[in-house]
Every structure is written in C-alpha cells, then in structure tokens.
C-alpha positions as CSV (number, residue, x, y, z in Angstrom):
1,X,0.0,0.0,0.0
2,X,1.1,3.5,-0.9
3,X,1.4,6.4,1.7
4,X,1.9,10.1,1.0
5,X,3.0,10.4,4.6
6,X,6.4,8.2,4.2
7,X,6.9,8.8,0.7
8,X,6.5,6.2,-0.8
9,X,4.0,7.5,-3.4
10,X,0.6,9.5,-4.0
11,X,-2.6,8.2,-2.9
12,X,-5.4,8.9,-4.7
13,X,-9.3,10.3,-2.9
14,X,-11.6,7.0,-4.3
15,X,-14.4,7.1,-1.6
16,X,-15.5,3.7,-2.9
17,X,-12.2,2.0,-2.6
18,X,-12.2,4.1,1.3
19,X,-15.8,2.6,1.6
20,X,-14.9,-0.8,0.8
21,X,-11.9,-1.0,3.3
22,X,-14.1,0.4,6.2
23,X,-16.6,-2.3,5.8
24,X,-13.9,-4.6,5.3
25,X,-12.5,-4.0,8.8
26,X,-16.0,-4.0,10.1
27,X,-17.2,-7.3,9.1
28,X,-14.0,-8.5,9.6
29,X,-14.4,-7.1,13.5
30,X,-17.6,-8.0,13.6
31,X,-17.1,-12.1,12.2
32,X,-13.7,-12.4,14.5
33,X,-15.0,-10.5,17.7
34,X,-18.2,-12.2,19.2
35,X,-18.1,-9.2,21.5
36,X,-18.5,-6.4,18.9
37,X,-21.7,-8.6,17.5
38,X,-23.0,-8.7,20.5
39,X,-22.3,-5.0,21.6
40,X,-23.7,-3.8,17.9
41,X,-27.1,-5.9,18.4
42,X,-27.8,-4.3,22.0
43,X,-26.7,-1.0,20.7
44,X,-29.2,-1.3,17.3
45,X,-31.5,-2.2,20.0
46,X,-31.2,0.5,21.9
47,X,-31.1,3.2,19.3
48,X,-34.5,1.7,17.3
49,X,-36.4,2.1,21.0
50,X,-34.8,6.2,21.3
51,X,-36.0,6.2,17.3
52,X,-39.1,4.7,18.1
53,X,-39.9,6.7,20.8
54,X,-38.5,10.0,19.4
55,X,-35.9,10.5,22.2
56,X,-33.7,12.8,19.7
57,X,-31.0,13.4,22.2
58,X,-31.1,10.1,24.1
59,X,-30.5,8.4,20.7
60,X,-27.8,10.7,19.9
61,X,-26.3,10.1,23.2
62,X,-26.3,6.1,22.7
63,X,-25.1,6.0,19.0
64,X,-21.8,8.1,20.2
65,X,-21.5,5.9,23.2
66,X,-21.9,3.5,20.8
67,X,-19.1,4.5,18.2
68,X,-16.6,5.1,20.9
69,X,-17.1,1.9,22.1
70,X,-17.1,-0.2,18.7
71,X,-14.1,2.3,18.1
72,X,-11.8,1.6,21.3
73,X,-12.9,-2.4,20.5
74,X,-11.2,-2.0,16.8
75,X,-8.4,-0.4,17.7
76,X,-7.2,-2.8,20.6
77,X,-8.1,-5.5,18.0
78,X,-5.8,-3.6,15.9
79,X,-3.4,-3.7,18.5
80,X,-3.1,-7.1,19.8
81,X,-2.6,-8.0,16.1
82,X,0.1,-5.9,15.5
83,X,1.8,-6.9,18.2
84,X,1.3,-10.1,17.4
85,X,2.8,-9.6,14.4
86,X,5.8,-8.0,15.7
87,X,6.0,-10.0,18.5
88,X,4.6,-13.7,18.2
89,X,6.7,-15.2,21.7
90,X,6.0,-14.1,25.2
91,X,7.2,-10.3,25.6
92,X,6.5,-8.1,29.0
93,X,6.6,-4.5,27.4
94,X,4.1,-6.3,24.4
95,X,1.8,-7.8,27.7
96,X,2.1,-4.1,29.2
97,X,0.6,-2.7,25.6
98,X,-2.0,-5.2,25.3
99,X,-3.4,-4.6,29.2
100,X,-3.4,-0.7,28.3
101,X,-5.5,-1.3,25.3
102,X,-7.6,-3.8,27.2
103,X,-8.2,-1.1,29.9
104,X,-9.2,1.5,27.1
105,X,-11.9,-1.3,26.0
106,X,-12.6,-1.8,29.2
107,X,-13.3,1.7,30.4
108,X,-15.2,2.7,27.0
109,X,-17.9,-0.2,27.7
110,X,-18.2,0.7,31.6
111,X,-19.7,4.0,30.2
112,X,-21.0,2.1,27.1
113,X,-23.0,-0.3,29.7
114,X,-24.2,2.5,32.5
115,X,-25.4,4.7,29.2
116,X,-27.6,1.7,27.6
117,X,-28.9,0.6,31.2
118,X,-29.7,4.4,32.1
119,X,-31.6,4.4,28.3
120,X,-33.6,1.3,28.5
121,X,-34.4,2.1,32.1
122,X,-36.0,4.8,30.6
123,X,-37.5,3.6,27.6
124,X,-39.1,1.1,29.8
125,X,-40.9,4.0,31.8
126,X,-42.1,5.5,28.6
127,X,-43.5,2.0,27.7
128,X,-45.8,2.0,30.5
C-alpha cells in the first residue's frame, strides 16, 4: 500500500475503494469479535427504542456511546494483532501494551453499559 506520509507514493481520494476497506475492517471485526456482534445488536436495540420513541438526544447520546465503544474495541483488535505480528513469543513490554488497550476497552464499555442501562431504564418508563 502506498502512503503520501512516508513517501512512498501518491494516494489517490476514491471514496468507494475508502468505503470498501471500512466495511472490510467491520465485518472482519464484527465475524472475528463475538463481542462487537454482541455490543452492535444491543446498541441497534437501543437506538431503534430512542428512534421509536423519538428521544432525539437520548438516541444521539447512545449512537456516540456507541461508536466510541465499537471504536476503542477496533483499535485494541488492531493492536493485539500488531503486536502479534511484531512479537509472536511471550514479551513483558508487548503484555504491558496489550493490558493498556484492554483497559481502554474496558473503560469505553463501563460507560458504554451505565449509558444503555440508564436508556432502557428509561424507555421502559415511557412503555408504560
């Protein structure tokens, strides 16, 4: 692949080709990480019942929650790849940079979680 950034050639804007590898790396994400299934159904969930109801700013407060969370998920995925990559035997620093993505995971579903339980909490109020 080229990049413009190291020199080693000119990249041209195709937003279809940019398209096609985002949805790449999605459904890859999505078929190798049964937790990024999961969290996308709850979310979908989620976001039809603020739709549904017409909670404007609840739904746009779960779709972001939502995108940082998918987000921080890809990007350890990323991570622990690359460093797999790099480093296939038993390193401590490569251990140390895989428990710091973990915890960026971890802390992006804490808020993920308390935002969709806070949500459906109250979509079950409006229900009745």
């Amino acid at each position: 692949m080229r990049n413009k950034f190291i020199g080693t050639g000119h990249q041209s804007l195709n937003p279809i080709r940019k398209l096609r590898v985002v949805f790449s790396g999605l459904r890859y994400a999505i078929l190798n990480e049964s937790s990024v299934a999961i969290e996308i159904i709850l979310s979908s969930l989620v976001l039809t019942g603020c739709f549904y109801y017409r909670l404007w700013l609840d739904f746009s407060i779960v779709l972001v929650a939502s995108g940082l969370m998918l987000v921080a998920e890809m990007v350890n995925t990323a991570i622990e790849a690359l460093c797999d990559f790099v480093e296939p035997g038993h390193n401590e620093k490569i251990g140390i940079i895989k428990d710091v993505a973990s915890a960026a995971v971890g802390i992006s579903i804490l808020v993920w979680s308390i935002t969709l339980l806070i949500e459906v909490l109250r979509l079950w109020q409006g229900v009745r």
